[in-house]
N, CA, C and O of each residue as an XYZ file, in Angstrom:
628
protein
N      98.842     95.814    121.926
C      99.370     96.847    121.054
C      98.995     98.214    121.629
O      97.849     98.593    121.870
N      99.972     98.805    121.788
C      99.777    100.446    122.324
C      99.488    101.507    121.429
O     100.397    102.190    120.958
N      98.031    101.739    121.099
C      97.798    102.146    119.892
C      98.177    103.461    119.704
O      98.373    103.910    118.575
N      98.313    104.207    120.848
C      98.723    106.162    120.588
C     100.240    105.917    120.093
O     100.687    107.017    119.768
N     100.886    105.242    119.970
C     102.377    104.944    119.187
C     102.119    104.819    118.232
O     103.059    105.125    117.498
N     100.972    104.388    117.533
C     100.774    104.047    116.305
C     100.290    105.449    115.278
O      99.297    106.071    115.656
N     101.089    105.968    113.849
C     100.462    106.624    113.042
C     100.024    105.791    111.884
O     100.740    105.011    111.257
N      98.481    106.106    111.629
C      98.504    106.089    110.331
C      98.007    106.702    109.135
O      97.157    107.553    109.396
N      98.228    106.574    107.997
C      97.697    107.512    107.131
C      96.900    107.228    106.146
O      97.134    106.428    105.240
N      95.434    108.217    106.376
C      94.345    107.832    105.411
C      94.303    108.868    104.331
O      94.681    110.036    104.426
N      93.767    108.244    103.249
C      93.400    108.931    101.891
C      92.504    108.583    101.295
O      92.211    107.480    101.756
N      91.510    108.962    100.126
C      90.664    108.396     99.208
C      90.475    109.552     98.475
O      91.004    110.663     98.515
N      89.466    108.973     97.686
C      88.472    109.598     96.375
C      87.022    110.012     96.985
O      86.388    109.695     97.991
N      86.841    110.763     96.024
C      85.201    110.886     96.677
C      84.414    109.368     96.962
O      83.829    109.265     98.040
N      84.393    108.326     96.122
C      83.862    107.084     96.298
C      84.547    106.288     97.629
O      84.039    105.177     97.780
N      85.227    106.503     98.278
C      85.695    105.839     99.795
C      85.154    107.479    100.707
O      85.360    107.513    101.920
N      84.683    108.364    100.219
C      85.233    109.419    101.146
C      84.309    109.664    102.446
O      84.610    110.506    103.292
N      82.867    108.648    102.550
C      82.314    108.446    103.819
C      82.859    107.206    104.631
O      83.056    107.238    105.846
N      83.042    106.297    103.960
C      84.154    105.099    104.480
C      85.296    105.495    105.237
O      85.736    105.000    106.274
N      85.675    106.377    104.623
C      86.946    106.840    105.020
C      86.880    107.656    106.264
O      87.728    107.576    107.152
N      85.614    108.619    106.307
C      85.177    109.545    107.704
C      84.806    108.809    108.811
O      85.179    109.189    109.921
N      84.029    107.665    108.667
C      83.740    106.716    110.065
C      84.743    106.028    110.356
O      84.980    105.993    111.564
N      85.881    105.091    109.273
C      87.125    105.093    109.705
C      87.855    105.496    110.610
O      88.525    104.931    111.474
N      87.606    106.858    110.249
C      88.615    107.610    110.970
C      88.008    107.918    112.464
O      88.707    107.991    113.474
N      87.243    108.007    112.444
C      86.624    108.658    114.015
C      86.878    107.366    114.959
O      87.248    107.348    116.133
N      86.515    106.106    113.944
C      86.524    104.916    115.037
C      88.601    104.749    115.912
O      89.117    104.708    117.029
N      88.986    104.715    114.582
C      90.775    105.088    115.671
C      90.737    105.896    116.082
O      90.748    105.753    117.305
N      90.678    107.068    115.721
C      90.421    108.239    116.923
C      90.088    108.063    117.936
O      90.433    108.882    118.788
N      89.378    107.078    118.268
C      88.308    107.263    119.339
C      89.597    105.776    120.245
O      90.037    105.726    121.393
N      89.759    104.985    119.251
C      90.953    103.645    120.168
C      92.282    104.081    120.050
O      93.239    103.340    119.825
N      92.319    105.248    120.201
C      94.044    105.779    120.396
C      94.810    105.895    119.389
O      95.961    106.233    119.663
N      94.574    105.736    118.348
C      95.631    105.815    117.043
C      95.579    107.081    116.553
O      94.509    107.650    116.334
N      97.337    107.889    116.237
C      96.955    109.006    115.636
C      96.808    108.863    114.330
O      97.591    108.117    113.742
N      95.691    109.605    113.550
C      95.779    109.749    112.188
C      96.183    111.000    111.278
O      96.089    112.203    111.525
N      96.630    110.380    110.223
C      97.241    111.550    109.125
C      96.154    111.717    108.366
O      95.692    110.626    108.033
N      95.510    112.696    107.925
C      94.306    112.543    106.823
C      94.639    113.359    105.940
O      94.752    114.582    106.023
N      94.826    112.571    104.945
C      95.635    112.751    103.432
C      94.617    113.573    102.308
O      94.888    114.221    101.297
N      93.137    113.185    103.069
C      91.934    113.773    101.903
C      91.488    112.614    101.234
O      91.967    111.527    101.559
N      90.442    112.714    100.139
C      90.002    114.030    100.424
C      89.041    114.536    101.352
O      89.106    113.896    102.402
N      88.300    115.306    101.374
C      87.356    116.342    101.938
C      85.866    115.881    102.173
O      85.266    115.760    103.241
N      85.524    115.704    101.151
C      84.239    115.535    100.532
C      83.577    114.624     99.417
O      84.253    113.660     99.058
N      82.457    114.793     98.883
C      81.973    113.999     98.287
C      81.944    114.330     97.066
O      81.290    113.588     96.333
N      82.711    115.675     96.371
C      83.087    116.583     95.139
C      84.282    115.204     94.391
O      85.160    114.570     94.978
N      83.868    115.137     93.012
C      84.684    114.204     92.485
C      86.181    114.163     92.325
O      86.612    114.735     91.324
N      86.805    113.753     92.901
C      88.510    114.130     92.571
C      88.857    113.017     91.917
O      88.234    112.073     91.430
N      90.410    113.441     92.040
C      90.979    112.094     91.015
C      91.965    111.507     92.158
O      92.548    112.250     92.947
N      92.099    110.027     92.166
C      91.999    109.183     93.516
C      93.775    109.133     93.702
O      94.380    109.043     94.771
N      94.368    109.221     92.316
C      96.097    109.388     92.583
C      96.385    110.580     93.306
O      97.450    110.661     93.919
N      95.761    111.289     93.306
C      96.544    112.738     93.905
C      96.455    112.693     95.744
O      97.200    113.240     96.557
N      95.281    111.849     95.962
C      95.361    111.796     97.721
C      96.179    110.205     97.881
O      96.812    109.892     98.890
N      96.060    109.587     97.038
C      96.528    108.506     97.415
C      98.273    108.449     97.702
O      98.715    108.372     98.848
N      98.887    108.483     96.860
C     100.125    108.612     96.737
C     100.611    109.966     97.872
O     101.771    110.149     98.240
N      99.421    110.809     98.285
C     100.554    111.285     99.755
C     100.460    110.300    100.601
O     101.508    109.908    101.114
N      99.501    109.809    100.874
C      99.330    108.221    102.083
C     100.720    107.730    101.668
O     101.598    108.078    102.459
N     101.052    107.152    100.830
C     101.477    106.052    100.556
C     102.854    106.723    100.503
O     103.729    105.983    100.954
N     103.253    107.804    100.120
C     104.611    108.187    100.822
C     104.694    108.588    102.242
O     105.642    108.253    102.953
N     103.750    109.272    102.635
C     104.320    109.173    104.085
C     104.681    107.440    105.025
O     105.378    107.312    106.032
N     104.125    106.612    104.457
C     104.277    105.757    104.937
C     105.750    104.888    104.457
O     106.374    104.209    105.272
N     106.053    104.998    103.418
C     107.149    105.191    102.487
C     108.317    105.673    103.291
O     109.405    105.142    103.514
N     107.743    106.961    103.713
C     109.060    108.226    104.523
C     109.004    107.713    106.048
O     109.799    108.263    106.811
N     108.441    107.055    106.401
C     108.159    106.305    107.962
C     107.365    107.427    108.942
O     107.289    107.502    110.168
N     106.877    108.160    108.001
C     105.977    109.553    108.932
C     104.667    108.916    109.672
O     103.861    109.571    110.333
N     104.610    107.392    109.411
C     103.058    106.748    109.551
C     103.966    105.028    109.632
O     105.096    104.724    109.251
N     102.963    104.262    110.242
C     103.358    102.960    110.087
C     102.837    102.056    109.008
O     103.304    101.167    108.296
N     101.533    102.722    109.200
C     100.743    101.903    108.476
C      99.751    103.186    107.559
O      99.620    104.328    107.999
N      99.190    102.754    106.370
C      97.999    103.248    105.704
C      96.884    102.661    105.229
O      97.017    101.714    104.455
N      96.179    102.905    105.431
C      94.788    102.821    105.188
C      93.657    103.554    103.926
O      92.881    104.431    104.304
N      93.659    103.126    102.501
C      93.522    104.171    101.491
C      91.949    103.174    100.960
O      91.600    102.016    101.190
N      91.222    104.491    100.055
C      89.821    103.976     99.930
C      89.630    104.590     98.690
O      89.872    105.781     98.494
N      89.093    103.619     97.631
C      88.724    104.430     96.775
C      87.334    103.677     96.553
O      87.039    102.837     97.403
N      86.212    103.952     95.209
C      85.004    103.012     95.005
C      85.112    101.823     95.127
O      84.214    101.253     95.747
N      86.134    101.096     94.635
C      86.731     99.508     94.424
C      88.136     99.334     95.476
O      88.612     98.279     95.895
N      88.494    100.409     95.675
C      90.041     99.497     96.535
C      90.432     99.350     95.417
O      91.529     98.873     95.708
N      90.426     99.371     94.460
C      91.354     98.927     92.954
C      92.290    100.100     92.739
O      93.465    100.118     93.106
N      91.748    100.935     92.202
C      92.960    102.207     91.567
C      93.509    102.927     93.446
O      93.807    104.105     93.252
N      93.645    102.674     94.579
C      93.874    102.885     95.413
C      94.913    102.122     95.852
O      95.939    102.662     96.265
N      94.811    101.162     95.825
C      96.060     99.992     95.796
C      96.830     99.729     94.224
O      97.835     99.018     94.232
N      96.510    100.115     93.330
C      97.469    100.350     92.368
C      98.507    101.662     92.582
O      99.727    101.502     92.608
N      98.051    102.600     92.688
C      98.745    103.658     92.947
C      99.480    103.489     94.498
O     100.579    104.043     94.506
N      99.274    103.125     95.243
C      99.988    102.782     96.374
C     101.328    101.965     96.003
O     102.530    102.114     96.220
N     100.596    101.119     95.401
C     102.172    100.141     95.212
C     103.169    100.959     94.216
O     104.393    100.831     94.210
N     102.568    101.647     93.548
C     103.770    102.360     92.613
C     104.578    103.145     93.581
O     105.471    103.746     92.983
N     104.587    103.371     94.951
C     105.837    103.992     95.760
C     106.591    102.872     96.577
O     106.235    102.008     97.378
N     107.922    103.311     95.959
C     109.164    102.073     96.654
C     108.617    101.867     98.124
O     107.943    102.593     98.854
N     109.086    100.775     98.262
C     108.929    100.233    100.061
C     107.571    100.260    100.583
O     107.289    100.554    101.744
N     106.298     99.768     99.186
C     104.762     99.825     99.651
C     104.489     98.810     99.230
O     104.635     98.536     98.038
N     103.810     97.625    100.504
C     103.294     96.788    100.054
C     101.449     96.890     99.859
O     100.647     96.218    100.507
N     101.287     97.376     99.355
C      99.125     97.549     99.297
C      98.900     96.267     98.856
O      99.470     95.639     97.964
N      97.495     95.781     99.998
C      96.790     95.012     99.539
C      95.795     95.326     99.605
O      95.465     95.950    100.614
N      94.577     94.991     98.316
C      93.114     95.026     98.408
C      92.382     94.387     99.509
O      92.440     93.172     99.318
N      91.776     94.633    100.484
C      91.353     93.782    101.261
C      89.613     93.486    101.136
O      88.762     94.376    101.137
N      89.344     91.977    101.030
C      88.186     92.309    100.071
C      87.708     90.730    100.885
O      86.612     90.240    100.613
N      88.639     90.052    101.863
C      88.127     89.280    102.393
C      88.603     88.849    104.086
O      89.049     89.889    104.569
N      88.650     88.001    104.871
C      89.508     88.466    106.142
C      90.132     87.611    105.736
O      89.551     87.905    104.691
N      91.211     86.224    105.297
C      92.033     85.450    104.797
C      92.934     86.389    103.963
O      94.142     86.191    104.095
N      92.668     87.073    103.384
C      93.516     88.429    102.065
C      94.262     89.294    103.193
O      95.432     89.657    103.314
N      93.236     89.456    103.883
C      93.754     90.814    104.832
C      94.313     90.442    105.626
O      95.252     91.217    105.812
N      94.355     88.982    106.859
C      95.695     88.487    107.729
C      96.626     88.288    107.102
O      97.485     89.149    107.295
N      97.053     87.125    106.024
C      97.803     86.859    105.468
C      98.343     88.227    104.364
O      99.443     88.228    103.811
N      97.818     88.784    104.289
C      98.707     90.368    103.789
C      99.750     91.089    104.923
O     100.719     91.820    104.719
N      99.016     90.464    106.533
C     100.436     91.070    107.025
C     101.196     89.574    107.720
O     102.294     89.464    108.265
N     100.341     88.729    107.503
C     101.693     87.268    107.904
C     102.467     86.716    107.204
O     103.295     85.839    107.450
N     102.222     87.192    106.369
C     103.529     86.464    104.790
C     104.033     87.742    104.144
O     105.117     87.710    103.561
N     103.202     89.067    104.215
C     103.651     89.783    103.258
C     104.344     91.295    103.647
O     104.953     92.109    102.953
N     103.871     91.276    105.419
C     103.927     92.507    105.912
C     103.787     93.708    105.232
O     104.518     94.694    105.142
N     102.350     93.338    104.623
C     101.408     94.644    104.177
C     101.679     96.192    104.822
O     101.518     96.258    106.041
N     101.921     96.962    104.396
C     102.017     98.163    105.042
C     100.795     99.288    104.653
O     100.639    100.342    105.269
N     100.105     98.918    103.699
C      98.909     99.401    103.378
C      98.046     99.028    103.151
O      98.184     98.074    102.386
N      96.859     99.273    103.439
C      95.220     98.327    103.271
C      94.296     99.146    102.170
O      94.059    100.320    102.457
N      93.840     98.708    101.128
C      93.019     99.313    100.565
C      91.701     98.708    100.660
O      91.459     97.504    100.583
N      90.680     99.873    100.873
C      89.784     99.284    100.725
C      88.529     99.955     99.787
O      88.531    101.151     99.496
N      87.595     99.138     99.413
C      86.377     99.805     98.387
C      84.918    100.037     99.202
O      84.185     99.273     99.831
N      84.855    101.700     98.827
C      83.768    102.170     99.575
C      82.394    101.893     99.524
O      81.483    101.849    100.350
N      82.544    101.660     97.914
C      81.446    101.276     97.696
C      80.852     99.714     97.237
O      79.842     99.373     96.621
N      82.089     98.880     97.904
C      81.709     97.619     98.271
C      81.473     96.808     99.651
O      80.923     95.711     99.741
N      81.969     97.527    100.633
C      81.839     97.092    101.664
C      81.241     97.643    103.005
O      81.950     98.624    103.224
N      80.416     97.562    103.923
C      80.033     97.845    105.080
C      80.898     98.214    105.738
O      81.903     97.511    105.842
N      80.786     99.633    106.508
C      81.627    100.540    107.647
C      82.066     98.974    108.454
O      83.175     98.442    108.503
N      80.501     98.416    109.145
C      81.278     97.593    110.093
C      82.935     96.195    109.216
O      84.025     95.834    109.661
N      82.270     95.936    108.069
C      83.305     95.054    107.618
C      84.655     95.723    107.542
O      85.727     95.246    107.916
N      84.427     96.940    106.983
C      85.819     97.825    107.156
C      86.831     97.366    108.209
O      88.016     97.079    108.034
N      86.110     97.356    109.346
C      86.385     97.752    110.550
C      87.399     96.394    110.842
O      88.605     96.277    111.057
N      86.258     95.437    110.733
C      86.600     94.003    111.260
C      88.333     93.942    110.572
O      89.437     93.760    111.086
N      87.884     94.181    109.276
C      89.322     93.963    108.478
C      90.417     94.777    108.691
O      91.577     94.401    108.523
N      90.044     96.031    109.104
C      91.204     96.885    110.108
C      91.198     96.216    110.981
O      91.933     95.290    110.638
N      90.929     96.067    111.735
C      91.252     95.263    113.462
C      91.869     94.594    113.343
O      92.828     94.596    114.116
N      91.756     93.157    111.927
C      92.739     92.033    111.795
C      93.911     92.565    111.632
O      94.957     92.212    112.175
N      93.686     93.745    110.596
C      95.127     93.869    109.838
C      96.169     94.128    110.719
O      97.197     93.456    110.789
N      95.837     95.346    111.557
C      96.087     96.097    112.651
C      96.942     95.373    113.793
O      97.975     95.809    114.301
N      96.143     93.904    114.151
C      96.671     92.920    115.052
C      97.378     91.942    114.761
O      97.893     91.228    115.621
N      97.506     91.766    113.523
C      98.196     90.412    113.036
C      99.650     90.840    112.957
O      99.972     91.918    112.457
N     100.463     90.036    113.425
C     102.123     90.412    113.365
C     102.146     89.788    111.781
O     101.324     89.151    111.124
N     103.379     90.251    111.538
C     104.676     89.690    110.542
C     105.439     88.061    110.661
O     106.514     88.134    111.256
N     105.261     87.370    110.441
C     105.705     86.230    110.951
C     107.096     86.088    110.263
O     108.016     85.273    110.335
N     106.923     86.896    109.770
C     109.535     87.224    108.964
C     109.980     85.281    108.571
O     109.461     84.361    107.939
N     110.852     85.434    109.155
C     111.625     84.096    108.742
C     111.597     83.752    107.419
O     112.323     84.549    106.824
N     111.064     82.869    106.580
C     111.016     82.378    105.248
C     110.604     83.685    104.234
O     111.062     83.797    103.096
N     109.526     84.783    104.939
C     108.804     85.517    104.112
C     109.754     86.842    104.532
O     109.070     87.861    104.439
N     110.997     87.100    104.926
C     112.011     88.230    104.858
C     112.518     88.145    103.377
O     112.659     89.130    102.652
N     112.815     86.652    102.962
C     113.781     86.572    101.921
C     113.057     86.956    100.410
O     113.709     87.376     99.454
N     111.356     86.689    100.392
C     110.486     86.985     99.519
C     110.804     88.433     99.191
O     111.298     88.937     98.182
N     110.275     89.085    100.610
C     110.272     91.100    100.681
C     111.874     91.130    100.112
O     111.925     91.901     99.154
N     113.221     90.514    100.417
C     113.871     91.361     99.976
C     113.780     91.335     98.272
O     114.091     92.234     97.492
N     113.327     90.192     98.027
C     113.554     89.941     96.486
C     112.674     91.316     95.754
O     113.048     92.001     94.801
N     111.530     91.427     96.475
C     110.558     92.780     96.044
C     111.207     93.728     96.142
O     111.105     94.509     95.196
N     111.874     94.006     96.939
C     113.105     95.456     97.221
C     114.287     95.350     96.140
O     114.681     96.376     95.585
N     114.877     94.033     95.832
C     115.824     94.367     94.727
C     114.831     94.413     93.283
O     115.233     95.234     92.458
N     114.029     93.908     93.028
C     113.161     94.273     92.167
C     113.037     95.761     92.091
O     113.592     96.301     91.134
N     112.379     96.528     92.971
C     112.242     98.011     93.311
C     113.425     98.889     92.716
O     113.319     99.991     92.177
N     114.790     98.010     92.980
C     116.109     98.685     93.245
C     116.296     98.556     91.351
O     116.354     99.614     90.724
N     116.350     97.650     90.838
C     116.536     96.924     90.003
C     115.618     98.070     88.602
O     116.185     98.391     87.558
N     114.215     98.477     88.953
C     113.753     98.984     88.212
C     113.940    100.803     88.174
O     113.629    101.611     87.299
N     114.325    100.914     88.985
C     115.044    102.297     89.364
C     116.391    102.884     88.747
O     116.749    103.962     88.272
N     117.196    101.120     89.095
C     118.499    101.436     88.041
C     117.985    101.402     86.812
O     118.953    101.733     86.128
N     117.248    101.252     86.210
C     116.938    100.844     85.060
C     116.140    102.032     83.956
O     115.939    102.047     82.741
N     115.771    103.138     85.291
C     115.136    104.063     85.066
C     113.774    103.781     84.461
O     113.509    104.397     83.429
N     112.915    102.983     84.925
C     111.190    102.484     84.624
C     110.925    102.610     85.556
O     109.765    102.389     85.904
């Protein structure tokens, strides 16, 4: 994988927001460009307002992939999935996190800052990062999620 082709885009809350800084330096450092969505610091924010730019740029194809952090990975991957064409998964084990992009072609990883070790972070980026899409049977799943998407839009919800 040719990683300087690759964008992606990070975000969190103050509770991912050192998770989120060693994160980032470690792609930096293996060729990936990053988007950094915020926040800043360790000042308390509220975790929808950085999250949901991640999760549209990735949405808008400005990024391939995202990478979002809040205390739990919980309200980080909720708010992710509320933008059309986002699949977020919590990644909270390495079985969750391959199979999020071999059956589900995950396009976003959430993770919890204050549950997991920089290095586990890591490991579980690396998988996510490397594992293809295996399509065939699991295209026809994603489209059903997309007319769902489509479906609740006409519907105005």
């Amino acid at each position: 994988m040719q990683t300087n082709a690759i964008k992606i885009a990070l975000a969190t809350d103050h509770g991912g927001y050192e998770l989120k800084e060693g994160v980032k330096k470690v792609l930096e450092q293996q060729g990936y460009k990053i988007l950094d969505y915020g926040c800043n610091s360790l000042k308390s924010v509220d975790y929808p307002d950085y999250i949901q730019k991640a999760a549209w740029a990735v949405a808008q194809n400005q990024a391939q992939f995202g990478i979002v952090f809040c205390g739990s990975g919980v309200g980080a991957s909720i708010v992710a999935n509320k933008v059309p064409n986002i699949r977020a998964v919590l990644g909270y084990n390495e079985y969750v996190v391959e199979y999020s992009r071999r059956h589900n072609n995950a396009n976003i990883l959430a993770l919890g800052g204050r549950l997991i070790t920089p290095d586990l972070a890591l490991r579980f980026i690396s998988l996510w990062l490397h594992t293809p899409f295996e399509g065939e049977r699991h295209n026809l799943r994603l489209e059903k999620i997309t007319q769902l998407e489509k479906s609740c839009k006409e519907q105005n919800l």
